[in-house]
N, C-alpha and C positions, 0 to 999 in steps of 0.2 A: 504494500500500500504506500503509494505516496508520502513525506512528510507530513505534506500541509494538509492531507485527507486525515490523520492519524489525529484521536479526539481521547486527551488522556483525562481522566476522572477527576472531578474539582471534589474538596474534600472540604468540610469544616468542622466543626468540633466546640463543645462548652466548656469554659471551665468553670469552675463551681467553689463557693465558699470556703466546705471544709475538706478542700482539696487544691485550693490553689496553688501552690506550691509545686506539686505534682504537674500540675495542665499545665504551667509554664512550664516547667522543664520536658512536656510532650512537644509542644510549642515551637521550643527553640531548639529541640533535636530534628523538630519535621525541617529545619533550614529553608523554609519558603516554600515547603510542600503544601500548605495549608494556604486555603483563599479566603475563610472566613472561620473567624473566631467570636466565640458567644459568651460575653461573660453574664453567668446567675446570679444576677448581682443588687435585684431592685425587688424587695417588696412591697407588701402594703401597711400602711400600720390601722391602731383602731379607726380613726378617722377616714380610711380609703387615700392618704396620698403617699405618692410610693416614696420609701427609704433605701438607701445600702443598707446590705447587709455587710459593715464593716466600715473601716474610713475611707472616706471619699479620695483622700491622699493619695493611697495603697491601689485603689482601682483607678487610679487616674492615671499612676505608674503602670498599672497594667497595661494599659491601655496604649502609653507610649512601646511598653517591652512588643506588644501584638505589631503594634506597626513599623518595630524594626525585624520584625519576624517574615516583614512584607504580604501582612492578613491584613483583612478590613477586621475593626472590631465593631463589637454592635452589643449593646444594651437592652439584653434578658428582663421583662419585669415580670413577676409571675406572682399570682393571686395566695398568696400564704400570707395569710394577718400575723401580724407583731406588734407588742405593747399591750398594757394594760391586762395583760396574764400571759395564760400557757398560748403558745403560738399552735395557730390553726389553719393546718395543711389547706391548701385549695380553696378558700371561703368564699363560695357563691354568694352570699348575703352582702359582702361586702364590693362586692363587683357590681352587683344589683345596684348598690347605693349610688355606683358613680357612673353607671352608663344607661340607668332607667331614663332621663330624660336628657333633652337637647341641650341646656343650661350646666349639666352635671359633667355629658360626655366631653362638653368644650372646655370644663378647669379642669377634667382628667388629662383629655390630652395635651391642654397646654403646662402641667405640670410635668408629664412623663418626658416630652420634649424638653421641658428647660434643666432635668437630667441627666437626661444623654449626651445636652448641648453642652454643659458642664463640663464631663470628663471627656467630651473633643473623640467620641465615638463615629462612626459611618452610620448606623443604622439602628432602630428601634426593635425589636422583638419581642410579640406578647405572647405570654405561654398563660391566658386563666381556662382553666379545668375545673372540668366537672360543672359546667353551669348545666341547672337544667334547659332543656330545650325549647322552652318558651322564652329564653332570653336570645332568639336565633336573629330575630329583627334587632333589634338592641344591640349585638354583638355587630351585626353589618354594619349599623348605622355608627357607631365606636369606631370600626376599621376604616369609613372614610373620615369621620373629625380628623381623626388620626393621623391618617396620609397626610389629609391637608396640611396640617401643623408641622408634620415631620420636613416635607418639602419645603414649606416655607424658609426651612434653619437648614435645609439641604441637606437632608438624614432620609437616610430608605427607608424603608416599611417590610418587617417582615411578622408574618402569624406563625405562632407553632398550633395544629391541632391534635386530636387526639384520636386514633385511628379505627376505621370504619370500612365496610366491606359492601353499600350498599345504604340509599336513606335509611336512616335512623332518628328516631326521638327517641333514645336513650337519653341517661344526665353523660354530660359530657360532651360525645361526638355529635346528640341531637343538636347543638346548639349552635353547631358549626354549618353553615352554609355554604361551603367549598366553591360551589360554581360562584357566588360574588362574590367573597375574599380572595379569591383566582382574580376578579374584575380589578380588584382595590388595591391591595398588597405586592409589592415587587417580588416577593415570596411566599409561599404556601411550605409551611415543613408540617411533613406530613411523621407523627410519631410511628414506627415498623417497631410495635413490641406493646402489650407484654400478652405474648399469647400465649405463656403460661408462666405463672406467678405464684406468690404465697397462697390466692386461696384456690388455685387446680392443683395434680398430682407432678410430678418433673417431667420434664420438657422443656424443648430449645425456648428461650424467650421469645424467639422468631423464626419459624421454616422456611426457605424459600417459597414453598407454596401459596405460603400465608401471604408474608409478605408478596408477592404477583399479584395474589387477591385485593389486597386493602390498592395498591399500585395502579393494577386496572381499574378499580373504580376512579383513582383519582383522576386518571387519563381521559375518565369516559365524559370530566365535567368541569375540567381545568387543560390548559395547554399546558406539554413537557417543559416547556421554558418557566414556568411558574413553580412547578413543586420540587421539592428539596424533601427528600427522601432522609428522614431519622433513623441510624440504627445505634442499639442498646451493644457496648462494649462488654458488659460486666456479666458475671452468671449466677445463678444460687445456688442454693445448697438446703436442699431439703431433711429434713429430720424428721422425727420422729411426731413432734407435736408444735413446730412451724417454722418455717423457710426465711432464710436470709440473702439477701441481695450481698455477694462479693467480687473484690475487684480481680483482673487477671491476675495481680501480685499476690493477692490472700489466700487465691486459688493454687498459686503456684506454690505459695508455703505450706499448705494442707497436703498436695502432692509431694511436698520435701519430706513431710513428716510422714505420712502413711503408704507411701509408696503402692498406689494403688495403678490398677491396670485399666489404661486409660484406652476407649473404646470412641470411633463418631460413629455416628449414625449415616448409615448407608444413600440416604435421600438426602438428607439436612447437611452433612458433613460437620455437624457440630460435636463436637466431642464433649464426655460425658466420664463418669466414674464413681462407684460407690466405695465407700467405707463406713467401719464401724467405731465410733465411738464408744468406750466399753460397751456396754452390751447394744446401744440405739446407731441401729442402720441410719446411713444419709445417703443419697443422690445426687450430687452436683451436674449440671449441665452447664459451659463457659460458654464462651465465644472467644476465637483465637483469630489470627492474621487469617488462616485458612479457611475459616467459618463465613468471616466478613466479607472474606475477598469469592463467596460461591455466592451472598445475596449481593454484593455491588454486581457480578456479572449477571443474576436474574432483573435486576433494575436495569442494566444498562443494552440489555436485551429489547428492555420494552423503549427505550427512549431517554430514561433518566441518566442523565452525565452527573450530576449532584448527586454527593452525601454529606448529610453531618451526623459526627461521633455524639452521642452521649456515655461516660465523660470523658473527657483528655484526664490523662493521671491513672484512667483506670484499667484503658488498657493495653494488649499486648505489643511491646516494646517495638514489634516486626510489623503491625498494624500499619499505619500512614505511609510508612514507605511501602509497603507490597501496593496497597489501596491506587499511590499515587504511582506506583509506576502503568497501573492497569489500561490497559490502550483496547478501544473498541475498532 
């Protein structure tokens, strides 16, 4: 094939709070393999207006480390309340409060803008889950304030959703309306995962199958230039009486220690391995360089040139480089 016909794999990746540390040093070992970088880095507090989570100083430096890394960086804010007590994962209630009406959606987004504008980011990225699906208009009508505002400061626009296989009013993915944040949004990232988790039995977090599934639909109501394909780095570890999310490194230490006999799975190509903790069997299913690089090749089958990592820091060391050298 030609040079110029050769279309090598744009990659991105989050880093994430109690992990940063790690995500840079993924970062600046990928040497300019990486085209975008996400930092997790904006909540909400009681009030609905967003915070770091951390000092604004520290992600500001991130921010410059990302763009000698030669990544666009872009500004994560994601629906997890903070303040005034125990922090509450995904709070639809508090999403409600700031995008139920016209008046609310325009001091959301001119607050999340003057933000991102702050720490001298490329782009906006909202991650709220789990709303219910009555808040689907609401959610559109937020993604254009949104845009507007963003462009106006000359900041992209990007939605993270949450992944689906065909219309849905479920909580969560009902509330996503793909085909017009396709319209609105410079990007659609689409989450590939968790198709199996703490509360199913083990299993890959994502099958190529699967993943194809949630992929076509998206294809069937978004253009390829628009969706940005999510996949999950990390794997669990099931036990006896419940499952934990671990990174490729924590995985590798349990394999240091128990020496167990590590098996993929024939379709998936994800690898897999039991052990026992004195007497309580576990499961682990990961995700390794080989695993990632069998669902970038089923995405990049259908059209998708885009992925981003969830998260940098966590996984396999041989990951972004296998990923970025992948040529369609």
């Amino acid at each position: 094939m030609p040079a110029a016909l050769i279309a090598l794999l744009a990659i991105g990746g989050w880093i994430v709070p109690w992990q940063k540390d790690a995500g840079l040093a993924s970062v600046e070992r990928a040497s300019g393999r990486l085209s975008d970088v996400l930092i997790f880095a904006a909540r909400l507090d009681q009030d609905g207006h967003p915070v770091l989570d951390g000092s604004a100083e520290e992600w500001a430096k991130t921010v410059e480390r990302i763009h000698a890394a030669e990544a666009r960086a872009w500004l994560t804010i994601v629906n997890d309340r903070v303040g005034g007590g125990p922090t509450v994962l995904k709070d639809a209630e508090i999403v409600h409060r700031r995008i139920g009406s016209a008046e609310a959606r325009a001091a959301h987004a001119s607050e999340i803008v003057a933000l991102a504008t702050s720490l001298k980011v490329d782009g906006v990225d909202v991650d709220y889950e789990n709303l219910p699906a009555s808040e689907h208009e609401s959610v559109t009508a937020f993604a254009r304030e949104l845009r507007d505002a963003a462009r106006s400061s000359g900041l992209k626009l990007s939605i993270t959703v949450q992944p689906k296989r065909g219309a849905s009013s479920s909580k969560g993915p009902g509330a996503a309306d793909w085909r017009e944040l396709c319209r609105i949004a410079d990007r659609v990232q689409v989450m590939l995962y968790n198709e199996h988790n703490a509360s199913t039995g083990p299993g890959p977090v994502a099958s190529p199958a699967w993943v194809e599934a949630v992929a076509k639909y998206a294809l069937s109501v978004c253009p390829a230039e628009k969706i940005v394909p999510v996949l999950k780095v990390s794997g669990m570890d099931w036990g006896p009486s419940k499952a934990d999310w671990r990174s490729f490194g924590e995985i590798a230490a349990t394999r240091e220690k128990v020496k167990p006999k590590v098996k993929r799975e024939r379709g998936t190509k994800v690898p897999w391995f039991a052990y026992h903790a004195g007497e309580d069997r576990h499961v682990v299913y990961f995700e390794d360089a080989q695993s990632l690089e069998a669902k970038a090749k089923t995405l990049r089958r259908l059209g998708l040139d885009d992925v981003v990592l969830w998260s940098l820091g966590s996984e396999d060391s041989e990951a972004v480089e296998r990923l970025a050298a992948q040529k369609r």
